[in-house]
N, C-alpha and C positions, 0 to 999 in steps of 0.2 A: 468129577464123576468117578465112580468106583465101581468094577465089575469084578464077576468072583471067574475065574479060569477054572480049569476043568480038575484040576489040584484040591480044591476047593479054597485055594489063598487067594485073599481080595488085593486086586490089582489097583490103583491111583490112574486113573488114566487124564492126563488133563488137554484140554483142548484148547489149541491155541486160538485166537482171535484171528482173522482172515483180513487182510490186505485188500479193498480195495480203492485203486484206480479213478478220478471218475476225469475225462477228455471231453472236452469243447464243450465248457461251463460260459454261456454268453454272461457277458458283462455285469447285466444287471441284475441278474438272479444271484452271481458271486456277491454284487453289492449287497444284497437285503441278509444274503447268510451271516457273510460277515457284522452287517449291523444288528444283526439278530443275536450271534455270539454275542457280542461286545455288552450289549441290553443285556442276556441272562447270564455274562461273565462266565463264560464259559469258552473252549479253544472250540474254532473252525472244526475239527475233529468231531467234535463232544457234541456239536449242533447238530452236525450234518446226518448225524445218530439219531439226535431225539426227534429232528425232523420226520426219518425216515421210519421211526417206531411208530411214531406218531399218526402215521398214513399205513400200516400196514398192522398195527395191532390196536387199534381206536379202544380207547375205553368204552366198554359196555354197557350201557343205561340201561336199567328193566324199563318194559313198555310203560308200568303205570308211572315211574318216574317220568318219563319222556312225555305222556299226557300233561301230568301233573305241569311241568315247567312250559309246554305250549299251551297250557289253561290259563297259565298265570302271563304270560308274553301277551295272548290275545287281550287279556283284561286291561292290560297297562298300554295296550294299544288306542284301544275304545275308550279310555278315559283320554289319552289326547288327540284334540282337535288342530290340526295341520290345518289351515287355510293356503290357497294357493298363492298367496304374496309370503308366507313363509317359507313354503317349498321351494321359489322360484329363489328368496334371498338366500336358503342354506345352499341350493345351485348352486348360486354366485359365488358364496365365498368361500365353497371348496375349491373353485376358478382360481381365484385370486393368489 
């Protein structure tokens, strides 16, 4: 980042990265980050970052795009027929 001082000489001003902390991460949440790093090879670090972009700067869809892909979700919905002996078996063997 570069700013001009009252001199009119442009200044470098670089901004460090901020440090944080984070305290009483339960168990299993630690588990899935870490196997989340490890799937997009990437350090605990690196994750705990894109996760956190990820939730607070969401990529933008224009609305007609966002229609467009629930136009197309519904269609491929109503072409398949779930009968309830299938539902009940993909139940089970997410159980299993």
């Amino acid at each position: 980042m570069a700013r001009i001082n009252h001199n009119g000489c442009k200044l470098v001003v670089k901004i460090m990265p901020t440090t944080l902390t984070l305290k009483n991460i339960p168990d299993d949440l630690y588990a899935r980050l870490k196997r989340s790093a490890e799937v997009h090879r990437r350090s605990l670090n690196s994750e705990a970052i894109v996760c956190i972009e990820t939730v607070l700067f969401p990529a933008k869809i224009a609305p007609a795009e966002r229609l467009a892909r629930a136009r197309v979700l519904r269609e491929a919905l109503l072409q398949t027929k779930f009968l309830a002996l299938d539902i009940d078996k993909m139940k089970r063997e997410g159980r299993e």
